[in-house]
N, C-alpha and C positions, 0 to 999 in steps of 0.2 A: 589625597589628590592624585597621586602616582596611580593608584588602584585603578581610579576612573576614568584616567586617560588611558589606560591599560583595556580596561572593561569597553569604552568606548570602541577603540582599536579593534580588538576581540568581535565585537559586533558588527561593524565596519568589514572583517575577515569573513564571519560569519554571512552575511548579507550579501560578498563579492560571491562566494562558492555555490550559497543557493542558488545565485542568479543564475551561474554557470552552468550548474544539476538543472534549476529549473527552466531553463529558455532550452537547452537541449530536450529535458525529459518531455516537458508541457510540447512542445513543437512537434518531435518524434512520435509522440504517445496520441498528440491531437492528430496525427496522420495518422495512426493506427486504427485512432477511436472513426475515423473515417470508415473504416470497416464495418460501424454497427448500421449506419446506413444500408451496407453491401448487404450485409447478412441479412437485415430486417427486410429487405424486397426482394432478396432470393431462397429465403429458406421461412416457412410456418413458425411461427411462436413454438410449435410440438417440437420441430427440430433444431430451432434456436433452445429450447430448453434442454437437450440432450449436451448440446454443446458447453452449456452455463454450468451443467452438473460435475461433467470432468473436470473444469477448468474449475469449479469450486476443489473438488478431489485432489487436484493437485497443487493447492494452496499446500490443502493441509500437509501433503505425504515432504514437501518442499521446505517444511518449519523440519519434519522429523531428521528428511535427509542430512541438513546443514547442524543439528542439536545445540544451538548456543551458540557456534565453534565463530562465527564473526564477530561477535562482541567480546566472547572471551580473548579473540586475538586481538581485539584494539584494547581491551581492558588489560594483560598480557604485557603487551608490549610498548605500552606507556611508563612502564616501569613505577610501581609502588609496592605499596605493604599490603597485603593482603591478609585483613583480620587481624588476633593480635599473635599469630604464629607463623606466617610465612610470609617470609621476606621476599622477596621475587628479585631477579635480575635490575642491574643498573641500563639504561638506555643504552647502549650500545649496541651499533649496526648488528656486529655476530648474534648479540643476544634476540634481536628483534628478527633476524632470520631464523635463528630455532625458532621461536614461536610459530611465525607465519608457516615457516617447515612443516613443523608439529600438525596445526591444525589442518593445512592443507592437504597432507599425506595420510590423516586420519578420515577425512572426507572422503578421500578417493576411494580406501580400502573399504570404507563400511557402503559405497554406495556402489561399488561392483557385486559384494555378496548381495544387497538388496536385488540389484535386477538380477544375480544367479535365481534367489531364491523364486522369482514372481515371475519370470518369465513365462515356465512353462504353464502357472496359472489362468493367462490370458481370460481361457474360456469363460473357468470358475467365477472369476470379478465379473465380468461382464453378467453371467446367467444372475449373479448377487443383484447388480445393479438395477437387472429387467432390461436391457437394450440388449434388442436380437442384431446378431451378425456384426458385435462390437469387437471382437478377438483381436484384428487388426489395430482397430483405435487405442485397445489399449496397448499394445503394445506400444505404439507412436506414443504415448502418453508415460509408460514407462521410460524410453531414452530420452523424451524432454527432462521428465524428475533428474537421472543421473547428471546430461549436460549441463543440465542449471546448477544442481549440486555442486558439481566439480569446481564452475565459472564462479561462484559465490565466493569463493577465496580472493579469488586472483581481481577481483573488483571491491573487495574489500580492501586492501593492501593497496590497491588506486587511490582509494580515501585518506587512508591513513596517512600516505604520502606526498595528499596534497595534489593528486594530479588528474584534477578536476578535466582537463582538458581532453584527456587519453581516456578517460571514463563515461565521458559524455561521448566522444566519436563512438565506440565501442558499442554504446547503449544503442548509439542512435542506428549505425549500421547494421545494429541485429532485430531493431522496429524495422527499418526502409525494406528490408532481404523479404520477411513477415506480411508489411504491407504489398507489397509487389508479388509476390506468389503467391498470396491470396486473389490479387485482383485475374494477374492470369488466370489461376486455376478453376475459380469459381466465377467470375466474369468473362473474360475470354473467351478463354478454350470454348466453354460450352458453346458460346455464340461462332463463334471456328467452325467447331462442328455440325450444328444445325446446320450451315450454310455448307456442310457438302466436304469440311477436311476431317481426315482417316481420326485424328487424334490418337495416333500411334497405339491403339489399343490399351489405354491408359485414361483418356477423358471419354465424357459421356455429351449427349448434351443437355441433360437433365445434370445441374447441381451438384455432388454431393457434402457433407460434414467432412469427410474425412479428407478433405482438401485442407483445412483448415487447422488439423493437426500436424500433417505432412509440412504444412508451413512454418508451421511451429518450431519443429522437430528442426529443419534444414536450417535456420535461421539461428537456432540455440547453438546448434552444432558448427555453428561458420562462427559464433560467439565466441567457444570453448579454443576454436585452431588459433582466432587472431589473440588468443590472452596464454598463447605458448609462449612469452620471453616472462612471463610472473607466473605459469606452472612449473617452468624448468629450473625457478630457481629452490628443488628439490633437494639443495646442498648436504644438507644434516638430518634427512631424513627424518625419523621418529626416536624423539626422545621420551621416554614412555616417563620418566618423572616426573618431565613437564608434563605429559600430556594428561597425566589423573591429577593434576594441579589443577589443571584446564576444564577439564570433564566435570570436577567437582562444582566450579566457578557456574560452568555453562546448564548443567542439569537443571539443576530450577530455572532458567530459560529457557531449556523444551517445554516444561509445563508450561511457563507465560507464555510464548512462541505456539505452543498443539489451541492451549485455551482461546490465546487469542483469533487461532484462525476459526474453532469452535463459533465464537464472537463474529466473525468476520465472513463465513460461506457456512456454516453448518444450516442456515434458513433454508438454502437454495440447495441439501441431500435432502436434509428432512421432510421437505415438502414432496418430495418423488417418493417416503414412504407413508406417508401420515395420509398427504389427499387422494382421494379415490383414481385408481388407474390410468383413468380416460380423460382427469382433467389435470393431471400431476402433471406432466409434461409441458401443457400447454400455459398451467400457470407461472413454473417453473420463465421459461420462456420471456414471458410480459413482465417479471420481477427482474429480471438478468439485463433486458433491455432496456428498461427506465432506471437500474440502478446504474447504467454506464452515464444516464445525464448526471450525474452526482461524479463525472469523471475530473469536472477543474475542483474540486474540492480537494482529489485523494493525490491530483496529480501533484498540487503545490504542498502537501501532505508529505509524500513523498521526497519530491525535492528536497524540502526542507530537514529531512531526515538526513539523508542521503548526505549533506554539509552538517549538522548538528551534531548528530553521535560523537562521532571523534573531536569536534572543536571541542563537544560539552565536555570531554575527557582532558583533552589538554590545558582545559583552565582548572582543575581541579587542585592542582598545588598553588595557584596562584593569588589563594584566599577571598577572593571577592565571588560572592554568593550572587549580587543583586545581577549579574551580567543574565544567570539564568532568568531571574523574575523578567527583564527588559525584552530577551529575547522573545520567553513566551508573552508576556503584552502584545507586542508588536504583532506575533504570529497571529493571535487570537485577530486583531484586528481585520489582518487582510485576508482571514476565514470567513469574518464575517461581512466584508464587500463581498466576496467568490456568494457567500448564501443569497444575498442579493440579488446580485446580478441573475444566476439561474432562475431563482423564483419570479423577481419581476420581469422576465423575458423569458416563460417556460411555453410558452406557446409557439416563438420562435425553435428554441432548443428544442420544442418535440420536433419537428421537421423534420429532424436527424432519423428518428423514426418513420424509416418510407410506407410501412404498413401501416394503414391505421389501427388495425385491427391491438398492435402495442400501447395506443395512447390509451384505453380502458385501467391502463397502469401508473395515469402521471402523478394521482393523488400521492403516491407515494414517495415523490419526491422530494418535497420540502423536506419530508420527515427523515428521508435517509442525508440528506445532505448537513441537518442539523444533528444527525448522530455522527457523522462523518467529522462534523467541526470538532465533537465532546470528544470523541477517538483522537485527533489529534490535539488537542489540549493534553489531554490523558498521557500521550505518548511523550511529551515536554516533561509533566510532573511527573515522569516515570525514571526518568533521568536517575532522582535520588538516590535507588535503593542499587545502581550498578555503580554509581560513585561512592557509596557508602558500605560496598562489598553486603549486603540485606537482598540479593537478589532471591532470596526464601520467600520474603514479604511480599514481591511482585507478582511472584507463583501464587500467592496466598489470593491478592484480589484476582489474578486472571483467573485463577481456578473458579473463585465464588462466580467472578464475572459469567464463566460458561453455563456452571449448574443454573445459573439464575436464567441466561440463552434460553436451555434447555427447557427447561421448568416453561418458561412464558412460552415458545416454540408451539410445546406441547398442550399448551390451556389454549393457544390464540388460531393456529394454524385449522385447527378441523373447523373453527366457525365463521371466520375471517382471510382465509385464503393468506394471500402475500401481503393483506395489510396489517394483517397480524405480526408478519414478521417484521416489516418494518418499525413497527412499534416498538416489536421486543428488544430491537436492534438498538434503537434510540433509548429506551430506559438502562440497559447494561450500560451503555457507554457513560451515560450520564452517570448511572453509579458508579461506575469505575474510577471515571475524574474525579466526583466528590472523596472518593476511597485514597485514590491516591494524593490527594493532596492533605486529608486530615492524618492517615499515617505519615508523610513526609514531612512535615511542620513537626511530629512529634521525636520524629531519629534525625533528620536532617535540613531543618531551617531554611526554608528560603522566602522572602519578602514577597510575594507576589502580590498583585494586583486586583485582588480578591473583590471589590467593590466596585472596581473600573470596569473589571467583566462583565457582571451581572448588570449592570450600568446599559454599557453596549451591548449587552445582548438584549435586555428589554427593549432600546431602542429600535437594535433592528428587525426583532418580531413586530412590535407596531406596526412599521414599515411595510413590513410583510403583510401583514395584516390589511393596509391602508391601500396596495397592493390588489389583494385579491380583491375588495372592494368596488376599483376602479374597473375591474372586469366587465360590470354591468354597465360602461360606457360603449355604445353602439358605435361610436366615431372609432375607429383604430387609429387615426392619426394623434384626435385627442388623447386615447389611452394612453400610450407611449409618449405624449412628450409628458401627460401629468406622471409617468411610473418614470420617466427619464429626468425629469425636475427630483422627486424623490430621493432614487438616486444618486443625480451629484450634490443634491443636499446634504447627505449621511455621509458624503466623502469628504465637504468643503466644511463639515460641524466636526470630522476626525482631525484633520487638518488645526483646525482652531483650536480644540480643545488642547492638542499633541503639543501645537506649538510654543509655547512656554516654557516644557519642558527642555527642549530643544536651546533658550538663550540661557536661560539657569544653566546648563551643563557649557555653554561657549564661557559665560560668563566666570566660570570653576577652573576653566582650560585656556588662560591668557596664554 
């Protein structure tokens, strides 16, 4: 009984921080996603696709820069047994600042020799990638990688400690800095300038990309100055002990961390080498910008992250298993209103797209938003294997997860363009959850709700279904109220079904 007023509580805790992460992130982030409107009616598909390829690039080089080193600090500094040979530290503040020390001072030094090493390469990457007169970009792209690097710590350690508050202004003012120098630089000014001002020899009135990194870059970098009172707490420097303690822990999550991003942007390189020269770009393009309508899926995705990790860590002495099963239940659920809602209102959310020449892309949307849902399922039952120190195992499915990427990438991409990849994207992911929940049920038990999912999620593909259906109704007004009946149908039958649950557990908690 104690457990589940405990568990109860925990989820309650749980539920307060997402909101926090998420009314901040979803907010910030939905003024940011404001931008893909901007870009879509001021730049060609050709050069939105240039953009989507970096910004994929640097998913990936942003898992290598960090290596682990944020999970192994909350894993770290929760204080356990690690395996059945090393003891690790008791919780204690000194203790928990070596750690954060450790990691965060290992950060810094490997991610200054990176940009020594790459700087002067600028050219080279660029001639690599086929984008003429990119030298610049990348470099803009290189000090994003470092300042994010750096900042990665010091917003970890906000998590860890609870202080959802400081974490969320922080995010949010380095979206607002982002979105507002983009709109100047690439809305403005040019309009400025057509109309007759000098634009300091700096703006054009033509457009360019490289506004849109520069914003990046300014905005990362005003991130890094405001999180100097959790860089400087640089006390005990590097403890090289800990820190191959660390490094051992974290290395198999560079591989899940490289594979996943593999999983997650390698669609959007690959296609700039697999399809033919003159339409790589432009496909590239139309895939980047219908994959941002899949953005309330990854946002709450996200959030949810962002409060989970470390709560799912600080319940791990406190022996109740099911607090996991309940939490991912729950998530699954409002994954699957978020699929809903876009799909039965995707004709709206193209709008967002001011080109039309982007909607040729929207098919692809359902199918990334329901690989979107299985990614984060995945990411819940993934939980296991860093609570059960088995983070080998995780490397194990990310890894197969990529090869498999690759493999379909490579069969689907030369005949099928970007709906190939969307495919490909949605079968990994689906394997991956099946993966990691049949290995986690075998090293580390947890009750999930195995029948309730599949449950809901059949129902809300009908839906979905019943859905595109109603498309063929020429009345717009009737379409929408019949897909808005739908709708709060699947909301008021969650509701119903939930709510049982809900007096059983008051009923258990006089």
């Amino acid at each position: 009984m104690l457990l589940l007023c405990k568990g109860m509580s925990g989820l309650k805790r749980l539920a307060s921080e997402t909101a926090i992460y998420g009314v901040s992130t979803i907010a910030m982030r939905m003024l940011n996603y404001l931008l893909v409107p901007l870009y879509t009616k001021v730049f060609l598909p050709e050069a939105y696709g240039v953009v989507t390829l970096l910004y994929a690039i640097l998913a990936f080089f942003n898992v290598l820069l960090t290596y682990g080193m944020e999970t192994s600090y909350f894993r770290f500094s929760s204080g356990s047994t690690l395996g059945k040979t090393i003891t690790f530290f008791s919780r204690s503040t000194e203790d928990n600042n070596k750690v954060y020390s450790t990691a965060l001072n290992s950060i810094i030094v490997t991610s200054f020799l990176f940009l020594f090493v790459t700087w002067f390469q600028s050219d080279a990457i660029a001639n690599l990638l086929e984008i003429s007169n990119a030298d610049k970009l990348i470099e803009f792209c290189l000090l994003i990688l470092v300042f994010d690097a750096i900042s990665a710590l010091p917003f970890a350690y906000l998590r860890k400690e609870g202080k959802a508050k400081r974490f969320a202004i922080l995010r949010s003012v380095n979206i607002l800095i982002n979105v507002l120098l983009n709109l100047l630089c690439i809305y403005y000014a040019p309009k400025w300038v057509a109309d007759g001002w000098s634009g300091w020899g700096i703006f054009t009135a033509i457009p360019e990309i490289k506004y849109i990194f520069i914003s990046g870059l300014i905005s990362s970098g005003v991130s890094m100055l405001l999180l100097a009172p959790e860089i400087k707490k640089l006390n005990h420097g590097i403890d090289f002990k800990l820190w191959r303690k660390m490094i051992l822990y974290a290395l198999p999550l560079v591989l899940v961390g490289f594979a996943g991003m593999v999983n997650e942007t390698f669609d959007r390189i690959i296609m700039k080498f697999i399809l033919p020269s003159d339409v790589a770009d432009y496909q590239i393009g139309i895939y980047g910008a219908c994959y941002k309508l899949s953005i309330l899926m990854s946002l709450f995705i996200q959030a949810f992250r962002f409060a989970a990790e470390p709560f799912f860590f600080a319940q791990k002495d406190k022996g109740d298993r099911t607090i996991y099963a309940r939490a991912t239940h729950f998530f699954s659920l409002f994954c699957f209103c978020i699929f809903l809602m876009v799909t039965l209102y995707l004709d709206i959310f193209k709008l967002l797209l001011r080109n039309e020449a982007f909607w040729e892309g929207l098919q692809v949307v359902p199918i990334l938003l329901l690989a979107n849902l299985f990614l984060g399922v995945y990411y819940n039952l993934s939980i296991w294997y860093k609570l059960a120190d088995k983070t080998i195992i995780g490397a194990y499915i990310s890894i197969g997860g990529a090869l498999l990427t690759i493999t379909l990438l490579f069969a689907l991409i030369p005949s099928t363009g970007y709906i190939g990849a969307a495919w490909a994207t949605l079968i990994v992911y689906a394997g991956m959850m099946v993966a990691s929940y049949l290995t986690g049920q075998k090293h580390y038990p947890i009750p999930y709700k195995v029948r309730s999912f599949f449950l809901y999620m059949i129902l809300t593909l009908s839906i979905y279904l019943l859905g595109e259906m109603l498309n063929n109704i020429e009345s717009e007004a009737w379409k929408y109220t019949w897909k808005s009946l739908l709708f709060a149908g699947f909301i008021a039958l969650v509701f119903f079904l939930e709510k049982p649950r809900k007096i059983i557990t008051s009923q258990q908690n006089p």
